[in-house]
C-alpha positions in Angstrom: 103.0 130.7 -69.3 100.5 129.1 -67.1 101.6 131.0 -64.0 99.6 131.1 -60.8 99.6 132.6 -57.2 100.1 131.5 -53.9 99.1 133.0 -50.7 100.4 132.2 -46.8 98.9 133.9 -44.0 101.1 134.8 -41.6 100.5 137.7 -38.7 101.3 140.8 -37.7 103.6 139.0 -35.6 105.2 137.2 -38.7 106.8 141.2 -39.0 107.6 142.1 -35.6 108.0 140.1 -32.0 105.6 140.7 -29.5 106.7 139.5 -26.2 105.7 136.1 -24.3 104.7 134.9 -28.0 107.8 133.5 -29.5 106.5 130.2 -30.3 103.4 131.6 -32.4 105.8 134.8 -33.8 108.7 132.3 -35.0 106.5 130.0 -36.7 104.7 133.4 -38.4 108.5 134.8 -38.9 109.2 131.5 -40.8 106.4 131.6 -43.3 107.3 134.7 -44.7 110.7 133.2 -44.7 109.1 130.5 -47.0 107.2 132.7 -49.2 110.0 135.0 -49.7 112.2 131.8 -50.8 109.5 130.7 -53.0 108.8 133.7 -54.8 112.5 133.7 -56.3 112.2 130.0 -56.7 108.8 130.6 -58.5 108.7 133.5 -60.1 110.7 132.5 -63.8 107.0 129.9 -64.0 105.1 133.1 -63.5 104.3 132.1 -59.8 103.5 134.8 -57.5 103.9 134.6 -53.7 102.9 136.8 -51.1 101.9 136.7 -47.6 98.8 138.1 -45.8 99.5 139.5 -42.1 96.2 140.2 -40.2 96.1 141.5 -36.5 93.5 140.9 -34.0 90.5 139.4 -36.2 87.0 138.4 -35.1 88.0 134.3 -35.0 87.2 132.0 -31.8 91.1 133.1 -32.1 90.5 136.2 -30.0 86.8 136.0 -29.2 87.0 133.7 -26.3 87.1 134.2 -22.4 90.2 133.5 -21.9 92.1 136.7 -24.0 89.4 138.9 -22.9 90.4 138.1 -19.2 94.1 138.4 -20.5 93.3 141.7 -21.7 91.3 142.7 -19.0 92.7 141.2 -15.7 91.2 143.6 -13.9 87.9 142.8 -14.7 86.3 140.0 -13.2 83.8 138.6 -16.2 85.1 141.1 -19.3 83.3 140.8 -22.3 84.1 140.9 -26.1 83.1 144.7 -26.1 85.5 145.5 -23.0 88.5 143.3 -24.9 87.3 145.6 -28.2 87.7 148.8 -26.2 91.5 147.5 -25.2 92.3 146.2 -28.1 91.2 149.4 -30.3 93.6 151.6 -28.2 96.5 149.5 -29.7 95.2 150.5 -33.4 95.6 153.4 -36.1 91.7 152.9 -36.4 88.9 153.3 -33.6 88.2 149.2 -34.3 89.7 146.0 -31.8 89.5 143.9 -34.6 89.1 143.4 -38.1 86.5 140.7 -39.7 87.5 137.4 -41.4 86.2 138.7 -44.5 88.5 141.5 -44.6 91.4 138.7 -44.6 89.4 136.7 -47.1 88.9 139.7 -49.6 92.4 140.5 -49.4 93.5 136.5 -50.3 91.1 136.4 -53.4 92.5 139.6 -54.4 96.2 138.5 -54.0 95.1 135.1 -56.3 93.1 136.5 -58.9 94.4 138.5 -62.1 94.4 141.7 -60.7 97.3 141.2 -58.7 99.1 139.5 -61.4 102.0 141.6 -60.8 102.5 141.5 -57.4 104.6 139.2 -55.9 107.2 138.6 -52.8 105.4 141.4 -50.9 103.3 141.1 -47.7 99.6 142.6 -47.2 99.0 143.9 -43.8 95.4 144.1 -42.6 95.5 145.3 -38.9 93.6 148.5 -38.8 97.0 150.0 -38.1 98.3 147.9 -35.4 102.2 147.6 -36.6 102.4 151.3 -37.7 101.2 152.0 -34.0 102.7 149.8 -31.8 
């Protein structure tokens, strides 16, 4: 069979709640939803379906003024290296965030052959974030 793979990205917060989020974590809570759904739909056509869960990563996302004064309130002009130093304290590794291509390596993984047996699962990359917090 042809087969194939599909790959959401979701969040961290697509596998836990964080709190004054629950807009952004129910709409991350309902894509793995989805992609579990889909995998048992998919999987007799050899269709794999899994979902990627990044935490904080370097993306206009989180590098922008406004969460590094929401991490920092008592700062009055923090930078990206003071939101890094908060962020990092919330992580397995000594790191605030992870880079995009961390994310994008684990996609093109999760689509090409080598994962051809892994389906319905979910790939966290968050430096440790949910095993921590």
């Amino acid at each position: 069979p042809a087969g194939g793979s599909v790959v959401i990205v979701s969040s961290t917060n697509g596998l836990r709640g964080t709190a004054n989020t629950a807009h952004y974590t129910a709409t991350k809570h309902a894509v793995v939803g989805l992609a579990r759904t889909l995998a048992n739909e998919l999987g007799p056509q050899s269709i794999r379906v899994n979902t990627v869960h990044p935490g904080a990563v370097a993306t206009p996302m989180v590098l922008n003024q406004d969460t590094f004064a929401r991490l920092c309130p008592d700062l009055e002009n923090p930078t990206a290296a003071d939101a890094a130093a908060v962020l990092a304290q919330r992580n397995l590794l000594p790191v605030g965030w992870v880079e995009p291509v961390d994310v994008s390596n684990a996609v093109v993984f999760l689509a090409s052959d080598e994962a051809r047996y892994i389906t319905a699962t979910q790939v966290v990359i968050d430096a440790g974030l949910t095993q921590k917090t």
